[in-house]
Structure formats: C-alpha cells, structure tokens
N, C-alpha and C positions, 0 to 999 in steps of 0.2 A: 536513754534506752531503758524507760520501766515498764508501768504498765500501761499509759494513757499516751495515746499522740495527739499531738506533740508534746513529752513530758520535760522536765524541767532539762534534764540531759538534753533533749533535741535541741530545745531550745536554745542552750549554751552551744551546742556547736553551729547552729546558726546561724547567732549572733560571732563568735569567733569567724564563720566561712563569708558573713557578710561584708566584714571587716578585713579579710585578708584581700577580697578581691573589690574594692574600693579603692578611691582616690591614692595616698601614696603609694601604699601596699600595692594595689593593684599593679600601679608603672613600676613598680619595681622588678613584680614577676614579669611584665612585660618585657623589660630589657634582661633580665636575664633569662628568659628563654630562648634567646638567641644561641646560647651555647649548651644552656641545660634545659630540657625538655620536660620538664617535670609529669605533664602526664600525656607522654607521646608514647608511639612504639616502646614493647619491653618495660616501661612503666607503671608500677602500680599505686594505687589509692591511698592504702596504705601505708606504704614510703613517704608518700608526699604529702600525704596527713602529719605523719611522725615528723616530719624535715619540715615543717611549716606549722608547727604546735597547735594543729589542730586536735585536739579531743576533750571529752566533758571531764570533771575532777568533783563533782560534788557529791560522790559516794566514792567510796574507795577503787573499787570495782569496774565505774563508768569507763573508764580510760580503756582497760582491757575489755570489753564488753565492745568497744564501738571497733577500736581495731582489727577485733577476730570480724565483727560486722561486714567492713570495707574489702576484706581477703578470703571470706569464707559464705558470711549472711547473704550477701550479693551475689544474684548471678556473672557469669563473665559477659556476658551482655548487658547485663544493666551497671557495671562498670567500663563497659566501655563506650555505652549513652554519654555518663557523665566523664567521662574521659573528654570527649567529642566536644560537648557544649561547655568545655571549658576552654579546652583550644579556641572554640571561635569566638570565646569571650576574649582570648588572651591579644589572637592573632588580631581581632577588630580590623580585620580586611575595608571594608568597608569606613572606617575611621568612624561610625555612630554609637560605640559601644560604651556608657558610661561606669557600667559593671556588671559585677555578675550576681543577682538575689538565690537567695535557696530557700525550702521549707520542708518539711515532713508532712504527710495526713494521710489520717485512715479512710481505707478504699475498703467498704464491705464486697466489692464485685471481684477482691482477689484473696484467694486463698490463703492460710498460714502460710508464712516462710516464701511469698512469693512477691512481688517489686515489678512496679514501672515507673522509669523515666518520662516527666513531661518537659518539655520546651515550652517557655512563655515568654512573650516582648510584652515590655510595657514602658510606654512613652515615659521618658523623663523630661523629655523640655521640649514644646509645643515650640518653639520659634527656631530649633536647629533640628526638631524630627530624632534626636538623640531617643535610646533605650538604654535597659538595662534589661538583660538577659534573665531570666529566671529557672531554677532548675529546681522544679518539683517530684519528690519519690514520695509517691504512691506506695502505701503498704497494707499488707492482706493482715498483719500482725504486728506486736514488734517481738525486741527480741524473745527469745524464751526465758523463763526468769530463774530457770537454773542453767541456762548457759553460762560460766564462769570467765570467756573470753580467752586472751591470749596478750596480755603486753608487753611483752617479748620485745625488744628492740628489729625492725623488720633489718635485714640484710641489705648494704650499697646496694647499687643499681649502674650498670655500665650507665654512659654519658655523664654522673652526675659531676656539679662545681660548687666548691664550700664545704664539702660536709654533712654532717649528720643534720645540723641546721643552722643555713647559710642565711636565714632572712636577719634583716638588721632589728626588725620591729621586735617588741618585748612578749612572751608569751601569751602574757595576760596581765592586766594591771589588776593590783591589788584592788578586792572591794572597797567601799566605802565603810561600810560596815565593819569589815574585818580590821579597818583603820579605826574607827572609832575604838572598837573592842580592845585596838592594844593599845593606843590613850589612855584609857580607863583604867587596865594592866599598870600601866607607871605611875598613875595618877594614885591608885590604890597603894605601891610600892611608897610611893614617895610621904603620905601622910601617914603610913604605918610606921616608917621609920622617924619621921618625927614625931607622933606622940611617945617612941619608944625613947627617942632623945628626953622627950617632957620627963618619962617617968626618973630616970637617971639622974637629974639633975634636983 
C-alpha cells in the first residue's frame, strides 16, 4: 500500500492470498468451511485476513494501512464482490476450481478512493477444462500516504472455529535473505570471539 500499483506491499499480499488459496491451504479452508464460514453472512475481510495472517510487514506501518483498507478503503460492495468470488472459489460447486489468483492494478477511468471487483477464469489444464478463479481490484488510487491505518486486533465474529488463527500453515517463512543475514550475525559472533581467545592467550 504505497505509491505505485502494484507496490511491493501489494505484491506481498498477493503472493500470501495466492498461497492461501492453493493446493493444501486451499483444502484446508475448504473443509473447514463447512462449520466456519469465513467470508459468509456477517463476515468480514478483515477478520478473515487477521485469522489467516494475511497482510504485508515490510514497513512498519503496511500491516495497519491494509487492515483499515479491507474495513474502511473498500466499498461495502466491493467487499462483498470479493466475499462472493471467494465463496465460489471455496464452495467449487462445479468440482473445476483449482484455485483462486488475485492482483491489484491501476484503473485511470476511476477516481481517488474508488475500487472495482473483476472476475476472471483462466484455464489451468487443457485436458480436465480445470481453472483457477482470479480476482482483480481495480483501483482509481491507492491508499493515501498519510493514512496511518488501524491494526487493532478486528473483534470475534459469531460462527467462527479455532480462534483468532485456526490455519495450521505458518505465517510466513522466513526470507532467504533474512537467513543468510543472521548466518553471517553468528559467523561474525563466532570469529570475534576467537581472535579475542587469540589475544588472551
């Protein structure tokens, strides 16, 4: 959520909402929507974002910035678009649904502060007619860059099961990067303390 779409923020939750509604992650919300509805009736965006560790972390701020996004930036309409086409991603009535894709992109033909939901099928496998659902927001802007957001823990939600967050998947795996970086941290630790052994002796 900076200044360019798709900026690096978008793109982390993206990549996070591509990944949740994929291969296991996906069957997972699948069977448990059977008891918990996560974005049915009375449900919101942002609950179910927070309860399935959806949101961006590579500024301080992103996490709070997307959440006030989902419960305030958003029409009640254009939350209840992507309410919708997650259901029929979820419910896969039709048994062709391999997942569900997302993206962000800037729409010059809408105004500041204003959003549309697109629906798109795109064939995944030419020999079972399989898709994968895609769910496009359209945006006239993004956010505003003194918006401060809201990350606030959103408040339970009648129906729900498990918790604040019932998914078994890990938030986020650590970078690669970030791994190498604390390598390097011990690696650094470990030969300081031996030449300070060298000097002692």
């Amino acid at each position: 959520m900076g200044a360019l779409l798709p900026n690096p923020n978008d793109l982390e939750v993206v990549a996070q909402l591509n990944q949740r509604f994929s291969g296991a992650q996906l069957a997972w919300i699948r069977a448990k929507y059977v008891n918990d509805q996560m974005f049915g009736a009375g449900r919101t965006l942002r609950r179910s974002a927070w309860r399935l560790y959806i949101w961006p972390s590579s500024i301080p701020r992103a996490k709070a910035r997307w959440l006030w996004f989902l419960s305030s930036g958003l029409s009640q309409t254009n939350q209840n678009d992507i309410k919708t086409f997650l259901e029929e991603g979820i419910h896969n009535t039709a048994g062709n649904i391999d997942g569900v894709l997302f993206d962000a992109v800037a729409d010059s033909t809408l105004r500041v502060g204003n959003y549309t939901v697109e629906r798109r099928q795109i064939l995944a496998d030419t020999a079972t007619q399989d898709v994968f659902l895609k769910i496009v927001l359209h945006c006239g802007a993004d956010i505003p860059a003194n918006q401060a957001g809201d990350g606030s823990e959103p408040p339970a939600e009648a129906g729900e099961v498990g918790g604040d967050h019932p998914s078994p998947f890990a938030a986020r795996p650590l970078k690669a990067s970030s791994k190498k970086t604390h390598k390097r941290k011990q690696k650094t630790k470990k030969t300081t303390k031996g030449k300070r052994r060298t000097k002692r002796k």
